[in-house]
PDBQT receptor file of N, H, CA, C and O in Angstrom, charges set to zero:
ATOM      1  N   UNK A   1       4.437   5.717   5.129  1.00  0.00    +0.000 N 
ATOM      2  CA  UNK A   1       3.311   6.601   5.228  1.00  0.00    +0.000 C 
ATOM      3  C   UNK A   1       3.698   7.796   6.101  1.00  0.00    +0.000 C 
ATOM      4  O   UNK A   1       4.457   7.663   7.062  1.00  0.00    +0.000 OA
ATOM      5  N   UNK A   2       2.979   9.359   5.628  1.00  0.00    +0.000 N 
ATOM      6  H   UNK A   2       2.363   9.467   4.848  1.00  0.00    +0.000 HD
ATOM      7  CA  UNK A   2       3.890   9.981   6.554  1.00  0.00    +0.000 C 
ATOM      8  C   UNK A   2       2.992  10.478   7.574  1.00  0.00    +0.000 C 
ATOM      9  O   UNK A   2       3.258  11.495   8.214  1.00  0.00    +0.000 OA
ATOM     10  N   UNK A   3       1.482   9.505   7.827  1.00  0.00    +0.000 N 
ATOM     11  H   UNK A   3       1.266   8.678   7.307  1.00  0.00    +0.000 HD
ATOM     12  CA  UNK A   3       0.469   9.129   8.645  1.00  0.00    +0.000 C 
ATOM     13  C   UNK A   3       0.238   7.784   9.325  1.00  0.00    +0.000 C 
ATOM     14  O   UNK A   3       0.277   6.875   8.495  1.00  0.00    +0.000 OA
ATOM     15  N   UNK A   4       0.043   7.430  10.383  1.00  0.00    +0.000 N 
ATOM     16  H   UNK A   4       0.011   8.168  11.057  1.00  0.00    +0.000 HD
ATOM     17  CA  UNK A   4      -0.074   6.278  10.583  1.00  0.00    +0.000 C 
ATOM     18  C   UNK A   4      -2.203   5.948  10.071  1.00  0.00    +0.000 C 
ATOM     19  O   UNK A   4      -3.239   6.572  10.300  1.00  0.00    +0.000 OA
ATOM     20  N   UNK A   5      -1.879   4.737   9.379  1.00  0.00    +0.000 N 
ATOM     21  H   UNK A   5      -1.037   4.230   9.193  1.00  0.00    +0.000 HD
ATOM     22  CA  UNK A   5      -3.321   4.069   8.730  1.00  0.00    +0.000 C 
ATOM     23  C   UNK A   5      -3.589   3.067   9.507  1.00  0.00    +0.000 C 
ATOM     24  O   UNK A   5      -2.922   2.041   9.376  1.00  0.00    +0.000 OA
ATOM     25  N   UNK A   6      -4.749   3.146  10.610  1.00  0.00    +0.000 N 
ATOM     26  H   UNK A   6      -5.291   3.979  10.717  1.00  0.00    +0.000 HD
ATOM     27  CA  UNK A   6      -5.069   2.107  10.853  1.00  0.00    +0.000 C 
ATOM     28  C   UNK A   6      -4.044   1.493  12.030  1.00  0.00    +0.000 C 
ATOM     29  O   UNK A   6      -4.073   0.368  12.530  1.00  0.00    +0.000 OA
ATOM     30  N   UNK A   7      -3.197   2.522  12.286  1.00  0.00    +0.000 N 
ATOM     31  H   UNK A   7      -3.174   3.436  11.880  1.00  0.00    +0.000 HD
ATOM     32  CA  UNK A   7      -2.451   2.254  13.217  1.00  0.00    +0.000 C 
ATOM     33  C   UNK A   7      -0.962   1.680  12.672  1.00  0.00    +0.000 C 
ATOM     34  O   UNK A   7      -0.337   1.193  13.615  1.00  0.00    +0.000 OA
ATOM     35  N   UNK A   8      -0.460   1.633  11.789  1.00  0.00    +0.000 N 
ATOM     36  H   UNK A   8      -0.968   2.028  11.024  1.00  0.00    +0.000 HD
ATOM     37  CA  UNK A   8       0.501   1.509  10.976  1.00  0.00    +0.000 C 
ATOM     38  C   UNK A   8       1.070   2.431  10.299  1.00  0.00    +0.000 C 
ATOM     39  O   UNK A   8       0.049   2.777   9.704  1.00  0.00    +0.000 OA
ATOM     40  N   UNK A   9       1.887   3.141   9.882  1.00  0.00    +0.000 N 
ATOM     41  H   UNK A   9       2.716   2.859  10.365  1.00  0.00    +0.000 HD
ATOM     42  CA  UNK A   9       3.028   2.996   8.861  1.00  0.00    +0.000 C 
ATOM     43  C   UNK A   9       3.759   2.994   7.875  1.00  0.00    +0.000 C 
ATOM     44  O   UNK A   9       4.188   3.865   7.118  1.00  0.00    +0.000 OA
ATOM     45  N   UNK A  10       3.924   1.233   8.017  1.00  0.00    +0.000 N 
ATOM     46  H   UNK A  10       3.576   0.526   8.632  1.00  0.00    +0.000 HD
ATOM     47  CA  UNK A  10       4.999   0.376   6.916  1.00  0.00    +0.000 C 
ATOM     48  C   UNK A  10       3.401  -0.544   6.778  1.00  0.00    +0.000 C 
ATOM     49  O   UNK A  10       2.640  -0.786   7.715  1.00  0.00    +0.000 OA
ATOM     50  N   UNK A  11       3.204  -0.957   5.231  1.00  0.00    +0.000 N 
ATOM     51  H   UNK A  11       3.822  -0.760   4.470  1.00  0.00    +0.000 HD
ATOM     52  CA  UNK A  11       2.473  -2.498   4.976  1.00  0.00    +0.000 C 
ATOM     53  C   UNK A  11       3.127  -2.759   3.453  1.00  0.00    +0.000 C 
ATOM     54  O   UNK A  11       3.225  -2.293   2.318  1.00  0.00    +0.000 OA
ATOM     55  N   UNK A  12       3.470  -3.790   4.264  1.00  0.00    +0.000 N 
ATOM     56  H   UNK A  12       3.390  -4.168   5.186  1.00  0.00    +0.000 HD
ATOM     57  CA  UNK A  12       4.212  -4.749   3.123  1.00  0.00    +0.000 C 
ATOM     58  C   UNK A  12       3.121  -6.068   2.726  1.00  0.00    +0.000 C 
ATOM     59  O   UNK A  12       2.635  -6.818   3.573  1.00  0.00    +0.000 OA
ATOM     60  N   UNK A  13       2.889  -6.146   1.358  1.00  0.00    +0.000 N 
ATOM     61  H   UNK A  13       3.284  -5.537   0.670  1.00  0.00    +0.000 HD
ATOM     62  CA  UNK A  13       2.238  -7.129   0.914  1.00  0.00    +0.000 C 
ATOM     63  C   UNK A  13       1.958  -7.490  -0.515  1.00  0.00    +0.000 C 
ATOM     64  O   UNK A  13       2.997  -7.284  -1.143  1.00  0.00    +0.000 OA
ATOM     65  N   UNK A  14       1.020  -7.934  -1.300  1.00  0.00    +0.000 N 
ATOM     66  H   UNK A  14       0.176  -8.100  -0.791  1.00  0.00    +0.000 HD
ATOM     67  CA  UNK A  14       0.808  -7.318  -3.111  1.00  0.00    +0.000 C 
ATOM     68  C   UNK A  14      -0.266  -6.155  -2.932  1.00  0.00    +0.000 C 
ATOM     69  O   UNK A  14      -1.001  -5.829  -1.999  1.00  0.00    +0.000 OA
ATOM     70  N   UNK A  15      -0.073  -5.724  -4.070  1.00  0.00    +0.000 N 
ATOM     71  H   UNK A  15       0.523  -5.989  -4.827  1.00  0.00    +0.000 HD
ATOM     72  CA  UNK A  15      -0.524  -4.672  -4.284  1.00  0.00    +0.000 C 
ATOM     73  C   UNK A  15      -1.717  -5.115  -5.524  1.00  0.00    +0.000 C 
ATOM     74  O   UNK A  15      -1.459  -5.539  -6.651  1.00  0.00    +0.000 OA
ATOM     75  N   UNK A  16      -3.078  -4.870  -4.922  1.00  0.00    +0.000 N 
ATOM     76  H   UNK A  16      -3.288  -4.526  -4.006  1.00  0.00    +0.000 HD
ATOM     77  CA  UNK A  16      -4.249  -5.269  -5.291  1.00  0.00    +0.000 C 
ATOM     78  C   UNK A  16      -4.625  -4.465  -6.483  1.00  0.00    +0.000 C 
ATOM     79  O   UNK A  16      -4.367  -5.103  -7.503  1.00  0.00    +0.000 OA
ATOM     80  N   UNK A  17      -5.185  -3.195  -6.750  1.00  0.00    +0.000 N 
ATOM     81  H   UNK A  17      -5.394  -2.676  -5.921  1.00  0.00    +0.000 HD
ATOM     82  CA  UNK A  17      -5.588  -2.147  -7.237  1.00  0.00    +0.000 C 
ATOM     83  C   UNK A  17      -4.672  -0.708  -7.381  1.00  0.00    +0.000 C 
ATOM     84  O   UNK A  17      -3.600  -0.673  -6.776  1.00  0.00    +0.000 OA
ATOM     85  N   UNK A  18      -5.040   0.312  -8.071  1.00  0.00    +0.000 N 
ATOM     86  H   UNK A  18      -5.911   0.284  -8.562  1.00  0.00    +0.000 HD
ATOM     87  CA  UNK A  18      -4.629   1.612  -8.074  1.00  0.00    +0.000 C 
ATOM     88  C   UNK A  18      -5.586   2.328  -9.070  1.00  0.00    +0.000 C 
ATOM     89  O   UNK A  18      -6.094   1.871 -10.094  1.00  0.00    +0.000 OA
ATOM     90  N   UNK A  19      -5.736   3.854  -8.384  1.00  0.00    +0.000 N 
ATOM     91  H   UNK A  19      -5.324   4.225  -7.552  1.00  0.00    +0.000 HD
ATOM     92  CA  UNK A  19      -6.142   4.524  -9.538  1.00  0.00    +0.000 C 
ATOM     93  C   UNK A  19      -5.583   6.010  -9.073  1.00  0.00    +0.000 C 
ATOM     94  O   UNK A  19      -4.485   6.196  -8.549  1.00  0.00    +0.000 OA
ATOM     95  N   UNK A  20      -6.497   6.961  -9.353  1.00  0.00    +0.000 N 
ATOM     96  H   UNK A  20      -7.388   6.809  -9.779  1.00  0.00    +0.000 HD
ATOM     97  CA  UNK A  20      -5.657   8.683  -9.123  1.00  0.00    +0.000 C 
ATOM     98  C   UNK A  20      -5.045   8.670  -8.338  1.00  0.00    +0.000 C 
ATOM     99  O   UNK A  20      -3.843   8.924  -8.423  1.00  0.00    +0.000 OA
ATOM    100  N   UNK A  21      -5.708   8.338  -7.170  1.00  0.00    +0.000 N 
ATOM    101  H   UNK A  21      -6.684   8.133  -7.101  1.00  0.00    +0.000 HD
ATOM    102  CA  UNK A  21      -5.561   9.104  -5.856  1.00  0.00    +0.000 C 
ATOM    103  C   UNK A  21      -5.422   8.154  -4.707  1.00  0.00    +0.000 C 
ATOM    104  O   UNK A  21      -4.972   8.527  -3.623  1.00  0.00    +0.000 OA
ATOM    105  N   UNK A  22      -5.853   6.783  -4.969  1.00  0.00    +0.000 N 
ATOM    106  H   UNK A  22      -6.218   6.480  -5.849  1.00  0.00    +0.000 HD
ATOM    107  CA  UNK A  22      -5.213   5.680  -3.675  1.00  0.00    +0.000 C 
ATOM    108  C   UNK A  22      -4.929   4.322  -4.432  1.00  0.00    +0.000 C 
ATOM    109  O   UNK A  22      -5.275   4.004  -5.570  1.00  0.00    +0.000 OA
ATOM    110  N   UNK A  23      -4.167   3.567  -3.444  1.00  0.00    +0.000 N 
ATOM    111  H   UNK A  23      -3.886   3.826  -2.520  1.00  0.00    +0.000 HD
ATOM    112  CA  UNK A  23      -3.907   2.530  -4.194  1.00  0.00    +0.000 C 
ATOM    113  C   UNK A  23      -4.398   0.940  -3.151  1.00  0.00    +0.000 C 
ATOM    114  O   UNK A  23      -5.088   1.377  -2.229  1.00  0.00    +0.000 OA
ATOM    115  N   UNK A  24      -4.328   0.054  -3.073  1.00  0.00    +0.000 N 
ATOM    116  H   UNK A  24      -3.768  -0.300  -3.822  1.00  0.00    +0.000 HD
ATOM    117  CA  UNK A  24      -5.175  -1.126  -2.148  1.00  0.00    +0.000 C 
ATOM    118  C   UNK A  24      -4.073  -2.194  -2.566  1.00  0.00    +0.000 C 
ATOM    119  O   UNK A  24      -3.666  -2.584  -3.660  1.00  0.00    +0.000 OA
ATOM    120  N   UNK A  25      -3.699  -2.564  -1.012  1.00  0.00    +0.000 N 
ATOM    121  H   UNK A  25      -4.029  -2.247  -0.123  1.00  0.00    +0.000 HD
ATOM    122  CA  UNK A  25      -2.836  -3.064  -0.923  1.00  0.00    +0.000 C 
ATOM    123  C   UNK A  25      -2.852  -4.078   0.253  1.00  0.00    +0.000 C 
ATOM    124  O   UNK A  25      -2.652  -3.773   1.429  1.00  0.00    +0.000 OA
ATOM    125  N   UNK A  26      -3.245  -5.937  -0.447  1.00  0.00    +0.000 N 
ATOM    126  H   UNK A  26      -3.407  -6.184  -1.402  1.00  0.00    +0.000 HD
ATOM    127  CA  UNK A  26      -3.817  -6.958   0.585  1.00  0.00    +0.000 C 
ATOM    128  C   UNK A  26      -2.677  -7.265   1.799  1.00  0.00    +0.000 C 
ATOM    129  O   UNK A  26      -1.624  -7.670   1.307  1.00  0.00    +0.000 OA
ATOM    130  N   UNK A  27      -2.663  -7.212   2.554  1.00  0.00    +0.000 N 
ATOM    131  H   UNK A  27      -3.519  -6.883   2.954  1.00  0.00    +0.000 HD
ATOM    132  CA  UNK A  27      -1.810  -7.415   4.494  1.00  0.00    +0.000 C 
ATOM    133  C   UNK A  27      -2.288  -8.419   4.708  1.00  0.00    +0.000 C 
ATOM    134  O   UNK A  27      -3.382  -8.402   5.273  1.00  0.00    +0.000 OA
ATOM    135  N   UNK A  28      -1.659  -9.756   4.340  1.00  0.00    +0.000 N 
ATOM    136  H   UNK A  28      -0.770  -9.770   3.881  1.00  0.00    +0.000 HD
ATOM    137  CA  UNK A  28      -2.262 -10.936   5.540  1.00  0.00    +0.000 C 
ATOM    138  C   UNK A  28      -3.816 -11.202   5.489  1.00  0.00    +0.000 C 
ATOM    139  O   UNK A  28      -4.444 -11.646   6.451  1.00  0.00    +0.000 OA
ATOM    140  N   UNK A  29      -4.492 -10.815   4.001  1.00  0.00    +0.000 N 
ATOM    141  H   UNK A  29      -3.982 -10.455   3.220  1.00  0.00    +0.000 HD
ATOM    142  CA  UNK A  29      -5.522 -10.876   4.047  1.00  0.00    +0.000 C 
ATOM    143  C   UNK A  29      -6.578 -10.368   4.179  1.00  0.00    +0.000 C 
ATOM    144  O   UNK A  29      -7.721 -10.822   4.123  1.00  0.00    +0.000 OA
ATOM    145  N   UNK A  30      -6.002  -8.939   4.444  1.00  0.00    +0.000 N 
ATOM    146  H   UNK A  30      -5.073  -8.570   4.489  1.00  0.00    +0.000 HD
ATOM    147  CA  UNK A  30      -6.739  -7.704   4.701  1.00  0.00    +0.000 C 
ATOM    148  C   UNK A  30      -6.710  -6.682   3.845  1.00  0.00    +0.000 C 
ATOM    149  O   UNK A  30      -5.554  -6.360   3.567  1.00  0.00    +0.000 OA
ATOM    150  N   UNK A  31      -7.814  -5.834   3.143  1.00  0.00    +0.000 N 
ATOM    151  H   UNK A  31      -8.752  -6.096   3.369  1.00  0.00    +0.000 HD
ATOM    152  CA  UNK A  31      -7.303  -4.831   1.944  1.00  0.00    +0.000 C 
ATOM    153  C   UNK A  31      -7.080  -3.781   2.952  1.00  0.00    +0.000 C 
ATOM    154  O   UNK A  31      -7.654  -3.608   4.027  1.00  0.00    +0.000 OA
ATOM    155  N   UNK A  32      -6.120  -3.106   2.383  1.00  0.00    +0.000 N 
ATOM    156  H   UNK A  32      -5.654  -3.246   1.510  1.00  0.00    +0.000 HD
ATOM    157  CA  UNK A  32      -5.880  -1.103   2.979  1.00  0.00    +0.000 C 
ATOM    158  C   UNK A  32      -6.114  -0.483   1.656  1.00  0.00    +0.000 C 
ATOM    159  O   UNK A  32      -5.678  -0.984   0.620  1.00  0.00    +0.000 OA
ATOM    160  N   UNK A  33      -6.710   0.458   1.690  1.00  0.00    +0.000 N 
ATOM    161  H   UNK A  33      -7.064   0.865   2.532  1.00  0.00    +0.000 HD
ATOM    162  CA  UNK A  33      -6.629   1.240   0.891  1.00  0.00    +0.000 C 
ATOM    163  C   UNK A  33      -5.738   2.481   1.543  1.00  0.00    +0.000 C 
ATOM    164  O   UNK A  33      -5.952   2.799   2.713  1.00  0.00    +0.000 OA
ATOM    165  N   UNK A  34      -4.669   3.218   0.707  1.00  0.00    +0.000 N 
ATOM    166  H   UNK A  34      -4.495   2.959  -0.243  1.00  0.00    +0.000 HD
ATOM    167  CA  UNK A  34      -3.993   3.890   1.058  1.00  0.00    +0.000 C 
ATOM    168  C   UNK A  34      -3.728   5.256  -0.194  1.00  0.00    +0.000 C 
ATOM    169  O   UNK A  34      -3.366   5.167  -1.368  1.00  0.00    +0.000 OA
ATOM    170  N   UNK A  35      -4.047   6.361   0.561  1.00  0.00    +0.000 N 
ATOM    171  H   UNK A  35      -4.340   6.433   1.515  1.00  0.00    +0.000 HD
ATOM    172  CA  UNK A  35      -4.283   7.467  -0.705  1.00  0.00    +0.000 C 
ATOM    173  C   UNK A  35      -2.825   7.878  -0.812  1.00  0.00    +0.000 C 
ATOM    174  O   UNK A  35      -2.164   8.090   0.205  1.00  0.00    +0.000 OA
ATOM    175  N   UNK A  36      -2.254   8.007  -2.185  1.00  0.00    +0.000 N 
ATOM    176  H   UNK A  36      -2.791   7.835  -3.011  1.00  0.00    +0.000 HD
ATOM    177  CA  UNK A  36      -1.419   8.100  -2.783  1.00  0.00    +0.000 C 
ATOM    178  C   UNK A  36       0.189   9.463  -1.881  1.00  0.00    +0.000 C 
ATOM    179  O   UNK A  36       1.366   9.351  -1.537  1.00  0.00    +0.000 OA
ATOM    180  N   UNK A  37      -1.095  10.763  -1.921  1.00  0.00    +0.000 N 
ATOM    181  H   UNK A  37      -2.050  10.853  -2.200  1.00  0.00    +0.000 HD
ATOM    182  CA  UNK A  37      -0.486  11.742  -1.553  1.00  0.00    +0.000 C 
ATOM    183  C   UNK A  37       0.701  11.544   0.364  1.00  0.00    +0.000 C 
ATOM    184  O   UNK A  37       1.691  12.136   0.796  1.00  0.00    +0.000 OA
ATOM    185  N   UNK A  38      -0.127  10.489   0.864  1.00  0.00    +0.000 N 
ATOM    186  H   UNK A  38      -0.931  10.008   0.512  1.00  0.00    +0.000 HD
ATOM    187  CA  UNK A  38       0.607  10.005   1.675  1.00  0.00    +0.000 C 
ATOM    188  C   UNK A  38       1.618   8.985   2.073  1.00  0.00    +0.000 C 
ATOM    189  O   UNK A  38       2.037   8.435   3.091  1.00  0.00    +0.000 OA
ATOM    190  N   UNK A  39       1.849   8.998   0.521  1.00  0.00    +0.000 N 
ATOM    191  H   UNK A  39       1.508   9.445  -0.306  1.00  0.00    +0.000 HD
ATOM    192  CA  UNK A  39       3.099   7.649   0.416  1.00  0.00    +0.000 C 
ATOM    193  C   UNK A  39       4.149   8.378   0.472  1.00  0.00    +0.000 C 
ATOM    194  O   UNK A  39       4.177   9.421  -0.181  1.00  0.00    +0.000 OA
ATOM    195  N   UNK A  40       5.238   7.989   1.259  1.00  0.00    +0.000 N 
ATOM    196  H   UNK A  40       5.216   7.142   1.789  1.00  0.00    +0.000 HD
ATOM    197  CA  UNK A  40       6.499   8.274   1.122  1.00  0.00    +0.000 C 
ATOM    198  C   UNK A  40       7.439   7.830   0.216  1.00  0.00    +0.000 C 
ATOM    199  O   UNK A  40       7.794   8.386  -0.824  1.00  0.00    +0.000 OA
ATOM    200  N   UNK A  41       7.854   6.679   0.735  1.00  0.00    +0.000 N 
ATOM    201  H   UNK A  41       7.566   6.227   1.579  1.00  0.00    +0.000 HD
ATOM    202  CA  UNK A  41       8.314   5.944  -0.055  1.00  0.00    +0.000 C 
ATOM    203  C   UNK A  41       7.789   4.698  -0.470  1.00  0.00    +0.000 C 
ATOM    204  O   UNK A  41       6.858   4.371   0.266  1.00  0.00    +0.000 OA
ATOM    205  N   UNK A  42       8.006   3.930  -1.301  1.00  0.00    +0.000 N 
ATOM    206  H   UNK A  42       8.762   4.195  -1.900  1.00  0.00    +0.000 HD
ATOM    207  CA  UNK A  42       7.082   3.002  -2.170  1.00  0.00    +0.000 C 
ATOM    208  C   UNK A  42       8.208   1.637  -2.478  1.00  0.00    +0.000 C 
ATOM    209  O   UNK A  42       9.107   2.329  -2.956  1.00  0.00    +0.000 OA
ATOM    210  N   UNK A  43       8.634   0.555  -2.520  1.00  0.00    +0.000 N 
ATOM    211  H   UNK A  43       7.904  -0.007  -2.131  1.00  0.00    +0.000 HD
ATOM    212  CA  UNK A  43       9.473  -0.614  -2.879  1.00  0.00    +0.000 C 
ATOM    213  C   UNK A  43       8.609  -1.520  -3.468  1.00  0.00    +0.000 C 
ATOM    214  O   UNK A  43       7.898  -2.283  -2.814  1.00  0.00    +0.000 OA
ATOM    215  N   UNK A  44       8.647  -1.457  -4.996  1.00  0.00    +0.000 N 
ATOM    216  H   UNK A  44       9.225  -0.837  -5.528  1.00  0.00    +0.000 HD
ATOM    217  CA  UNK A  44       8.595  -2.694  -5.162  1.00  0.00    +0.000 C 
ATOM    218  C   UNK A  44       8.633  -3.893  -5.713  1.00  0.00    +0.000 C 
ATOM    219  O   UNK A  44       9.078  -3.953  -6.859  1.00  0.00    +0.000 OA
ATOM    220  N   UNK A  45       8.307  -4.795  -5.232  1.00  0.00    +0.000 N 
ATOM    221  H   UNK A  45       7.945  -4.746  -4.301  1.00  0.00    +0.000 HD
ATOM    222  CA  UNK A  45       9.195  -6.121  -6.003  1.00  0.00    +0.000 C 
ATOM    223  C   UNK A  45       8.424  -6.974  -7.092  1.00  0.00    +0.000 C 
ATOM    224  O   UNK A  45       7.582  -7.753  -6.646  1.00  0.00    +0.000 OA
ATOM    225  N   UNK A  46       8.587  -6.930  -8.347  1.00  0.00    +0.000 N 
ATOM    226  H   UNK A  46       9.271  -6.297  -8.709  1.00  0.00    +0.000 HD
ATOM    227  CA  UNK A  46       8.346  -7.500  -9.405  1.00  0.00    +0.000 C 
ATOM    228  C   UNK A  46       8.380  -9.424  -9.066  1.00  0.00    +0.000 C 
ATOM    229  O   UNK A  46       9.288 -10.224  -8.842  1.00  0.00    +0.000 OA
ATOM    230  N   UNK A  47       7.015  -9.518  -9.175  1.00  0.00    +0.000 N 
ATOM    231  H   UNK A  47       6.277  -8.867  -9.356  1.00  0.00    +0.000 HD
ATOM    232  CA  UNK A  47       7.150 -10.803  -9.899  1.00  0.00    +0.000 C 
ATOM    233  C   UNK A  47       7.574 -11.744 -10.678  1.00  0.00    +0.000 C 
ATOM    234  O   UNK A  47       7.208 -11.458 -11.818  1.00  0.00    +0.000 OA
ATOM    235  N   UNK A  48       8.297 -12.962 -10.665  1.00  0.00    +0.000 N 
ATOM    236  H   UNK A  48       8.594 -13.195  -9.739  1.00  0.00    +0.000 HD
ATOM    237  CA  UNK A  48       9.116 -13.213 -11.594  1.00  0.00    +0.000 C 
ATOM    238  C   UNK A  48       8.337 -14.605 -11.405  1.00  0.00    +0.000 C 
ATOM    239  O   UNK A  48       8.162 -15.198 -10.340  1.00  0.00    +0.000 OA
ATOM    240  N   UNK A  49       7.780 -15.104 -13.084  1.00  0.00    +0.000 N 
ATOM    241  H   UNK A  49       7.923 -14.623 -13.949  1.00  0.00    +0.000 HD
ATOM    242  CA  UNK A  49       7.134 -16.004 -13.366  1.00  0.00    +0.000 C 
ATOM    243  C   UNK A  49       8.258 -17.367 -14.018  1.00  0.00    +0.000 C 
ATOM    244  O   UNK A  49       7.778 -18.440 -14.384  1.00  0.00    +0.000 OA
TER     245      UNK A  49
């Protein structure tokens, strides 16, 4: 993030939702919603069933 959210950063977790402009992303149980334009960089890891 190239803001800190909530006092963070980095949140690593699944990724709940997305649409235009933010995306929601559950932490330990907690949703963030995080608007897009402030993502830096993004990783991530595919599910493998």
């Amino acid at each position: 993030m190239r803001f800190p959210i909530a006092g963070r950063r980095r949140f690593s977790g699944t990724l709940v939702s997305s649409d235009e402009e933010n995306i929601v992303v559950e932490v330990d149980g907690e949703s963030h919603s995080l608007p897009l334009k402030t993502i830096d960089t993004a990783r991530l890891v595919p599910e493998v069933a």
